[in-house]
C-alpha positions in Angstrom: -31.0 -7.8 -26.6 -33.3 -10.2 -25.5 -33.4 -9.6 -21.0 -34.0 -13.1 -20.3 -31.3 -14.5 -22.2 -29.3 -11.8 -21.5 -28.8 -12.6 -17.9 -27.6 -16.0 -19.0 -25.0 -15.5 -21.4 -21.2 -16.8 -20.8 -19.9 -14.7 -23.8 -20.8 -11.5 -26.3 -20.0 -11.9 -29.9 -20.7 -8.8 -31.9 -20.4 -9.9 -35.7 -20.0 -6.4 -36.5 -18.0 -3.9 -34.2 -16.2 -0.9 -36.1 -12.7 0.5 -34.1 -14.3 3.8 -33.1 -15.4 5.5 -30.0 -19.0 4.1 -30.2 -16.8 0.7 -29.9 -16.4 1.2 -25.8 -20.0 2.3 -25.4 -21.4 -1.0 -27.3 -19.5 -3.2 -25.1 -20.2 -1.5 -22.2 -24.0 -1.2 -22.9 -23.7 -4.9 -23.9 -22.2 -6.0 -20.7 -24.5 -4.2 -19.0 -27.7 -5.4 -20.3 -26.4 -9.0 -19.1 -25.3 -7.5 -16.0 -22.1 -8.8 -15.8 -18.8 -6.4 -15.8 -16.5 -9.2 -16.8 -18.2 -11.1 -19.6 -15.9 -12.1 -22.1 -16.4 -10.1 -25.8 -15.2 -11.6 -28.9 -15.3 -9.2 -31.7 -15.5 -10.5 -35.9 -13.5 -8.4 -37.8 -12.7 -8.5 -41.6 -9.7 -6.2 -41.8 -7.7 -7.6 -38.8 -4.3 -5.7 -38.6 -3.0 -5.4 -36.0 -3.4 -1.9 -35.4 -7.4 -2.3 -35.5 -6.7 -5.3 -33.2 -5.0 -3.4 -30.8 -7.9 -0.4 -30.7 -10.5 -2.6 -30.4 -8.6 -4.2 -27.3 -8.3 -1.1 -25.8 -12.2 -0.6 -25.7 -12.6 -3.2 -24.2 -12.9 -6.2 -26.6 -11.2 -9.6 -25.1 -10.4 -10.8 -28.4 -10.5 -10.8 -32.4 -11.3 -13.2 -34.6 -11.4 -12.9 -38.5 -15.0 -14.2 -39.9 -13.1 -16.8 -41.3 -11.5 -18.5 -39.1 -11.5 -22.6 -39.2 -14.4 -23.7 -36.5 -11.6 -25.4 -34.2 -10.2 -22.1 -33.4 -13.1 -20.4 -33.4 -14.5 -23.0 -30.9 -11.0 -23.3 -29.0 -10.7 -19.2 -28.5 -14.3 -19.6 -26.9 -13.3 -22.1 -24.8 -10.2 -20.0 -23.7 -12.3 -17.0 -23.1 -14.5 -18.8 -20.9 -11.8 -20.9 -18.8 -10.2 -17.0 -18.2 -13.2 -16.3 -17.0 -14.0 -19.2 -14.6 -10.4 -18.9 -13.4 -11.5 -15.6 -11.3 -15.3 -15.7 -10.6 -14.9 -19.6 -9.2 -12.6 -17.9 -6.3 -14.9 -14.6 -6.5 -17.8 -15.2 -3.9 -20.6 -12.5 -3.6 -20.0 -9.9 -2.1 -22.2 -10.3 0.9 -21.4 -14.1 1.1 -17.0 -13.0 1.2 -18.4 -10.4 3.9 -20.2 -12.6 5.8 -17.3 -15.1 5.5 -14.4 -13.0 6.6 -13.2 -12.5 2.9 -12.3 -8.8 3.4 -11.2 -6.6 0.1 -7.8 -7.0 -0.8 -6.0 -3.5 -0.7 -2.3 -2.3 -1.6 -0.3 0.1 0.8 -0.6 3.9 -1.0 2.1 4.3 -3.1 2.9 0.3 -3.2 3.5 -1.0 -6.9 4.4 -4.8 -7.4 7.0 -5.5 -9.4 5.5 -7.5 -12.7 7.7 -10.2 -14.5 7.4 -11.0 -18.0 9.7 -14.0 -20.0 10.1 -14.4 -23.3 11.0 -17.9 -24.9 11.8 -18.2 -28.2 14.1 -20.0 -30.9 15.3 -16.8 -32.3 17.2 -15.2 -29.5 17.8 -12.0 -31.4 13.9 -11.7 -32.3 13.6 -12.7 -28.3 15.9 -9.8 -27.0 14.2 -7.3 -29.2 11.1 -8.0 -27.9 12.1 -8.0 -24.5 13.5 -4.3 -24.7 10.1 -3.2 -26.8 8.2 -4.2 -23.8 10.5 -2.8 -21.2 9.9 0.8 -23.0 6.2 -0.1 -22.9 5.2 -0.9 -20.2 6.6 -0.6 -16.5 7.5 -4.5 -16.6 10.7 -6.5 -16.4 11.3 -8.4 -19.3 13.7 -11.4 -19.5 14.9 -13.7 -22.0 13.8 -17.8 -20.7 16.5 -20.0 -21.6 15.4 -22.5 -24.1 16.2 -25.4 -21.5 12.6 -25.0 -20.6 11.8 -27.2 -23.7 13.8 -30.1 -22.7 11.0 -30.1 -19.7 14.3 -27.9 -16.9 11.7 -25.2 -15.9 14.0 -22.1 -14.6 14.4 -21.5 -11.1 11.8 -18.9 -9.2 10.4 -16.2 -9.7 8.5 -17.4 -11.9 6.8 -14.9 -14.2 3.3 -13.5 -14.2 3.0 -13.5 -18.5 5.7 -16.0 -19.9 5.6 -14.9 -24.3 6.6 -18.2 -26.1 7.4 -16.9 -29.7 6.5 -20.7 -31.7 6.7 -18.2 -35.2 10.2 -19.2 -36.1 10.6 -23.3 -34.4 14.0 -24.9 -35.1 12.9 -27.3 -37.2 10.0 -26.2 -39.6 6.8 -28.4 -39.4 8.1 -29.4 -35.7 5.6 -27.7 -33.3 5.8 -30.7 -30.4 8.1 -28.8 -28.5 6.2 -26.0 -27.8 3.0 -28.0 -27.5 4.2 -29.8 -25.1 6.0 -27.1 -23.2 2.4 -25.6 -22.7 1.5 -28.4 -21.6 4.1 -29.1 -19.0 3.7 -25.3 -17.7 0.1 -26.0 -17.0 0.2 -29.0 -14.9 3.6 -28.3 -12.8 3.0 -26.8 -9.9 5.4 -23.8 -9.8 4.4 -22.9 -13.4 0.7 -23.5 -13.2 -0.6 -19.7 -12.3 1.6 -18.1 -15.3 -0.3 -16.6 -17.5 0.7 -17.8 -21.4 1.0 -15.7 -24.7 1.8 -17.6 -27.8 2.7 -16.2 -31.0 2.2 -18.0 -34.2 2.0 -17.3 -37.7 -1.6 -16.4 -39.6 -1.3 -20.1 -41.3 -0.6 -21.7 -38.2 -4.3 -21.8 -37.1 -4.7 -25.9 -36.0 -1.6 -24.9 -33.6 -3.2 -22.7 -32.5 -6.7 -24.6 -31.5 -4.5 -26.8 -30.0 -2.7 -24.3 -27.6 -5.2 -23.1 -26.2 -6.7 -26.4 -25.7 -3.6 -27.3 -23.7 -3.9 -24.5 -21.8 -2.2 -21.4 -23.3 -4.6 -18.4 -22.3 -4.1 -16.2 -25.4 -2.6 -16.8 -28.9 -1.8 -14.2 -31.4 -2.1 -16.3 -34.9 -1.4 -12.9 -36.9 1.0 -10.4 -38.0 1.3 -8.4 -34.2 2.9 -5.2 -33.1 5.2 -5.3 -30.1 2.2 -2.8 -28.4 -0.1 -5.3 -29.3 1.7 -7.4 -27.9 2.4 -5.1 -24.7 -1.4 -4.5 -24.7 -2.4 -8.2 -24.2 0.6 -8.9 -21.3 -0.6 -5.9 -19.2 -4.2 -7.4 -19.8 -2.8 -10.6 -18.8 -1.0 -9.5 -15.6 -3.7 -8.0 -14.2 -6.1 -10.9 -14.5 -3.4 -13.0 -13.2 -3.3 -10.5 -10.1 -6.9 -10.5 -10.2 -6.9 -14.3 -9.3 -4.0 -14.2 -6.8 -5.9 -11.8 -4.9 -9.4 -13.7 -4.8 -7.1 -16.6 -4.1 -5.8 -14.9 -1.5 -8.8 -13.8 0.0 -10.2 -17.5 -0.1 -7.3 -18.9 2.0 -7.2 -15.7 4.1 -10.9 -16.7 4.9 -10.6 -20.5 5.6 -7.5 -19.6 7.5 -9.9 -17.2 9.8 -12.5 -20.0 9.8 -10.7 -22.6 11.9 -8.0 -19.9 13.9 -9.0 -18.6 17.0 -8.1 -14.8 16.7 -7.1 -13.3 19.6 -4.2 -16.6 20.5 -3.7 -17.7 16.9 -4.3 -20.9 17.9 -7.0 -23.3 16.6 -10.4 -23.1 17.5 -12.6 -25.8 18.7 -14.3 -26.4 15.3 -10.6 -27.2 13.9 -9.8 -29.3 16.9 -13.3 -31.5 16.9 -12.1 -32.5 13.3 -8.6 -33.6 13.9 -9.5 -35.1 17.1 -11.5 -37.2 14.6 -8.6 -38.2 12.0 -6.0 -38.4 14.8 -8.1 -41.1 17.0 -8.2 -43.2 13.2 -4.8 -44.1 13.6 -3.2 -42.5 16.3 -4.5 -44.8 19.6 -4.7 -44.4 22.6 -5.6 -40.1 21.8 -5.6 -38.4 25.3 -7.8 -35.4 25.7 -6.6 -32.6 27.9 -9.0 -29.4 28.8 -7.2 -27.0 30.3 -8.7 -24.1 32.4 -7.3 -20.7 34.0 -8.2 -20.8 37.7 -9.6 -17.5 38.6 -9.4 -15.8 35.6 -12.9 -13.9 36.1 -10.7 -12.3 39.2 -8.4 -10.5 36.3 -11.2 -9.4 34.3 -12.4 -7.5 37.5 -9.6 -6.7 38.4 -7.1 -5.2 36.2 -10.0 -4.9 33.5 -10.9 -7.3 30.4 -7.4 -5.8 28.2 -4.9 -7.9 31.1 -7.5 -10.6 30.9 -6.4 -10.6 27.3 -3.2 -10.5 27.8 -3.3 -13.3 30.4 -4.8 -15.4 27.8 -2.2 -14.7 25.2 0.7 -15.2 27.9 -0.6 -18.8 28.3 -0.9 -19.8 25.2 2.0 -19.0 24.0 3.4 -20.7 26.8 1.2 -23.8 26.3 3.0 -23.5 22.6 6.3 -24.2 24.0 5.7 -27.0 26.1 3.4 -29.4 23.5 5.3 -32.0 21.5 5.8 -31.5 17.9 2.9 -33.6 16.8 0.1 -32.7 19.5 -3.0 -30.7 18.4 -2.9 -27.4 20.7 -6.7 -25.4 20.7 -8.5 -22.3 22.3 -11.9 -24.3 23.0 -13.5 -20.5 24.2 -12.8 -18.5 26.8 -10.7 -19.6 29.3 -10.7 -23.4 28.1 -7.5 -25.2 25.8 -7.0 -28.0 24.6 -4.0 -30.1 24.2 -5.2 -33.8 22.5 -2.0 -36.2 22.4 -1.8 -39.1 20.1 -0.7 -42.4 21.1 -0.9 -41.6 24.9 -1.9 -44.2 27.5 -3.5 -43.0 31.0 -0.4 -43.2 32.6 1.8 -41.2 30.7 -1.2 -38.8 29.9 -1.4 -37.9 34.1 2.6 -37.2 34.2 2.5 -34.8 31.4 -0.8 -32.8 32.7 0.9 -32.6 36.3 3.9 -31.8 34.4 1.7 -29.1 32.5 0.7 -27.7 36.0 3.2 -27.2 37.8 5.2 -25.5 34.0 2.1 -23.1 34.1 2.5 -22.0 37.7 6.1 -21.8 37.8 6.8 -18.3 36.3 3.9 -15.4 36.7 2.1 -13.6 33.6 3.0 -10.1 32.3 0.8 -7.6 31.3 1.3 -4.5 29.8 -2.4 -3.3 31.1 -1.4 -4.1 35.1 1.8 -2.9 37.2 2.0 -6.1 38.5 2.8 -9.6 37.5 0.0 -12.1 37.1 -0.1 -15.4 38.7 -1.9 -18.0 37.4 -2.7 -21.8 37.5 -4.4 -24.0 35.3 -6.5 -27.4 36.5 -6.7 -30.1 33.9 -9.2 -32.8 33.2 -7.9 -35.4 31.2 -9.8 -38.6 29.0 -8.2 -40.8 27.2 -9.8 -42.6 24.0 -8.6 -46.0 23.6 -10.2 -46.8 19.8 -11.4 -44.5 16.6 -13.2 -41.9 17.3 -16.3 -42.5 14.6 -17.2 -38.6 14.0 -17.9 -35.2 15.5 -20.3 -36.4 17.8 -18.1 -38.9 19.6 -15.1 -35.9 19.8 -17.9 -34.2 21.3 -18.2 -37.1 24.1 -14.0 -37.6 24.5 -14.4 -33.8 25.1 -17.2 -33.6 27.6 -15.2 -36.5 29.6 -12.5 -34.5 30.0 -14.7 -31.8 30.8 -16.3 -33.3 33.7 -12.9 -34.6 34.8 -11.9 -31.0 35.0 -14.3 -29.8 37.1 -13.8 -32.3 39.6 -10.0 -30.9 39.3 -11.3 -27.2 40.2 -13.9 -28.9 42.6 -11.1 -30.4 45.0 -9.2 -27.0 44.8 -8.0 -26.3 41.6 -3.9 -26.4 40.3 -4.2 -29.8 39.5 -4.9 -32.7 37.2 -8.0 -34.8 37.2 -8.6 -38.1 35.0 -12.0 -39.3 33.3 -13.3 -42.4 35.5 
């Protein structure tokens, strides 16, 4: 193999690849020389049964295809084999970028197993049942008929399953393959069904089907005389690529989630709030500002050590939690400083509701689990008040540094109370 084109290739097609024990170190070699673990190999083979099928898949091979084969599926099981892949490296950031990012390594509790869920819809519910009970004996999954209602477009109630096997071998009415077309289809694009991995089976003349599901979106099909362990090979393979993705999906969310949440309150951080301050001020006028600061809080640092200060910090914003309105944007600017930004709030009512703020804050002391005794603390407040669309970042910025100066004028004339922007 060539380096250079090596370290660009999507896919590995070996023409020739005998069922042996030099199979596993080909591929491996092969996917090594292109540096790339997961890179989809497509094996030719003349004599596919399914018991060569099924050894060739166990070293390693993603799929088989007989020389043969009629270029749409050829070119449709390529295009499958590539979307499979994109599905997980697209969520799948470097490893130094997911570090740098907060995208730690998923891992399972010792011991933990997740239960995996596979369906089985067919028009033959005897063919369907036995099935189901070959790959509950091999595999450690739960297998379950799907009632056909599914093809009438009534998509059973969760769970949902990870592999869903729709057996289209034996359709109702011969020559009528709409059903099931559409079915995978429907699957694809609905939201509760769009992360289940799909298995069709078809018979070896059925080869423009299936081209045509796995164009729609089906991510394996089995157009061949197959072996329920075959079979049980290829939804194992499937549930773990399918958990594969969850887990970079996971990790994705897990690390926007950590991007814009402040982590020692769970609140929002300022980079969060400067954004929504933004979209709220579009339609949401007047949009009062509030900064909110802990008077004397450098005193519990030094103190009762930083731990209370902690604590203190927690204690308050979980009480600023339970006195905001169901619609106001509630933020840990850093350190010391909140925010609480209130849409559709004149001056007026903006001033009651920050003195109301005050005197809620300073009512009932702080607990600490690192000091013996209570805390008492008081906030000051400086409040501005934005009376058209804020036009980006920048001008959040300015509504923010208003309020800011309005607050120190607060702590300025003796702190435990409210301050407006002039």
């Amino acid at each position: 193999m060539q380096d250079g084109l090596c370290a660009r290739a999507d896919l590995i097609i070996f023409s020739a690849l005998a069922a042996t024990r030099d199979a596993q170190r080909s591929i491996r070699k092969a996917r090594a020389a292109c540096d790339a673990e997961d890179l989809p190999v497509l094996a030719m083979l003349q004599d596919a049964s399914s018991d060569l099928r099924l050894a060739l898949l166990n070293a390693g091979v993603d799929e088989v295809i007989e020389p043969w084969a009629r270029p749409p599926l050829f070119l449709a099981r390529i295009r499958a084999l590539l979307r499979l892949r994109r599905r997980t490296s697209d969520l799948n950031p470097e490893a130094a970028t997911g570090r740098a990012l907060g995208f730690a390594e998923d891992t399972a509790p010792p011991g933990f197993v997740m239960q995996e869920r596979i369906a089985v819809l067919g028009s033959d519910p005897r063919a369907c049942e036995t099935l189901c009970a070959a790959i509950t004996r091999l595999t450690r999954a739960e297998a379950r008929i799907w009632p056909c209602t599914a093809l009438q477009g009534r998509v059973p109630e969760a769970p949902q399953p990870d592999v869903l096997i729709i057996d289209a071998r034996r359709p109702s009415q011969p020559g009528n393959d709409a059903p099931w077309m559409r079915l995978i289809a429907d699957l694809r694009s609905h939201e509760e069904t769009r992360h289940v991995m799909q298995l069709i089976l078809l018979e070896p003349d059925q080869g423009d089907q299936a081209a045509l599901a796995l164009d729609l979106g089906a991510d394996e099909v089995i157009a061949a005389q197959v072996s329920a362990a075959e079979i049980a090979h290829r939804s194992g393979r499937l549930m773990r690529r399918k958990r594969r993705s969850e887990q970079f999906r996971d990790r994705v969310l897990s690390g926007l989630q950590a991007a814009v949440t402040d982590p020692l309150t769970g609140l929002h951080n300022r980079r969060f709030a400067l954004s929504q301050l933004v979209g709220m001020s579009a339609h949401l006028v007047p949009l009062t500002a509030m900064v909110l600061d802990l008077d004397h809080f450098k005193a519990i640092n030094d103190r009762h050590g930083h731990a209370a200060g902690d604590d203190a910090l927690v204690g308050f914003a979980n009480r600023l939690r339970r006195l905001v309105r169901p619609g106001d944007l509630l933020a840990r600017l850093g350190g010391e400083e909140f925010l609480i930004a209130l849409p559709n709030c004149a001056h007026d009512a903006a001033r009651d509701r920050a003195r109301s703020l005050c005197k809620a804050i300073a009512a009932q002391p702080f607990s600490s689990t690192h000091c013996d005794s209570l805390l008492n603390l008081t906030a000051s407040i400086g409040v501005a008040v934005a009376g058209h669309a804020l036009t980006g970042p920048e001008a959040a910025e300015q509504l923010l540094e208003e309020a800011d100066r309005a607050l120190f004028r607060a702590k300025s004339e003796g702190r435990n109370r409210v301050a407006l922007s002039a």
